[in-house]
Legacy VTK file of the C-alpha trace (Angstrom):
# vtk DataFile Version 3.0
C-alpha trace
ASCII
DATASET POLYDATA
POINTS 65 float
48.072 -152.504 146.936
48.244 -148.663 147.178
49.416 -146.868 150.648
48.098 -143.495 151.947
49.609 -141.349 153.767
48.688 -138.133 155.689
52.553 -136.921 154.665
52.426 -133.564 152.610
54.077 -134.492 148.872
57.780 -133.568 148.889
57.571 -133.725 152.735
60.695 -135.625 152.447
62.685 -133.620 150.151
63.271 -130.595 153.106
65.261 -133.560 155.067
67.287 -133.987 152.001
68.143 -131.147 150.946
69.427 -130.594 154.896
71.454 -133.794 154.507
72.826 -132.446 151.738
73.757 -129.181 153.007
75.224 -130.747 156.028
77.230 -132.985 153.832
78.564 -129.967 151.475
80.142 -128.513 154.242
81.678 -131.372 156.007
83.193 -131.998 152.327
84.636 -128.101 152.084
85.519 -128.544 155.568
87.553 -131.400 154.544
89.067 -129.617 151.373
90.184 -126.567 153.538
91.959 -128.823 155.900
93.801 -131.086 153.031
94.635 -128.189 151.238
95.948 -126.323 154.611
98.125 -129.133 155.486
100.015 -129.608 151.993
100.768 -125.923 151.824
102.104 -125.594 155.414
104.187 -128.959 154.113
106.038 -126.538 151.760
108.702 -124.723 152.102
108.956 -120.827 152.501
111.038 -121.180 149.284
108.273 -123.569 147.372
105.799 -120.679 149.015
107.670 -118.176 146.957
107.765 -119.959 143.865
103.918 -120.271 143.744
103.944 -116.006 144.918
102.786 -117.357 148.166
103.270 -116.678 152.053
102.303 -118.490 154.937
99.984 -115.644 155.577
98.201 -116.876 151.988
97.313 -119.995 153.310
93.846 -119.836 155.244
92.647 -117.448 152.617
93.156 -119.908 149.812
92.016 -122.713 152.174
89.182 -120.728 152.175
88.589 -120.343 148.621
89.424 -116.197 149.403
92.547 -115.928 147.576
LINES 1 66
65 0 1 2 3 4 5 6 7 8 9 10 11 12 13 14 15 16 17 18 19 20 21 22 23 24 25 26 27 28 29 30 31 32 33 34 35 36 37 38 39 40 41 42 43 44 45 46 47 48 49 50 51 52 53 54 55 56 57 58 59 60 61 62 63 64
């Protein structure tokens, strides 16, 4: 049995790729705030050790560092 449509070919693929998108940055969202939280866990010393200071931290949750 075939099925016809009046839907354009790849009509569907613009929905996914928006999904996707919207799922990419939930998941760096996500990353950012994991990594954020362990490195305000540590230490100033710990900080030091990596050549790190607090004000480090939202750049490299960032990816900017």
């Amino acid at each position: 049995m075939a099925v016809m449509t009046n839907r354009p070919l790849g009509a569907g693929f613009r929905a996914t790729r928006l999904l996707a998108a919207v799922v990419g940055r939930i998941v760096a969202w996500n990353d950012a705030r994991v990594t954020r939280r362990a490195l305000w866990q540590l230490s100033d010393r710990e900080l030091d050790d990596l050549g790190l200071t607090r004000g480090d931290i939202e750049d490299i949750a960032q990816g900017r560092h």
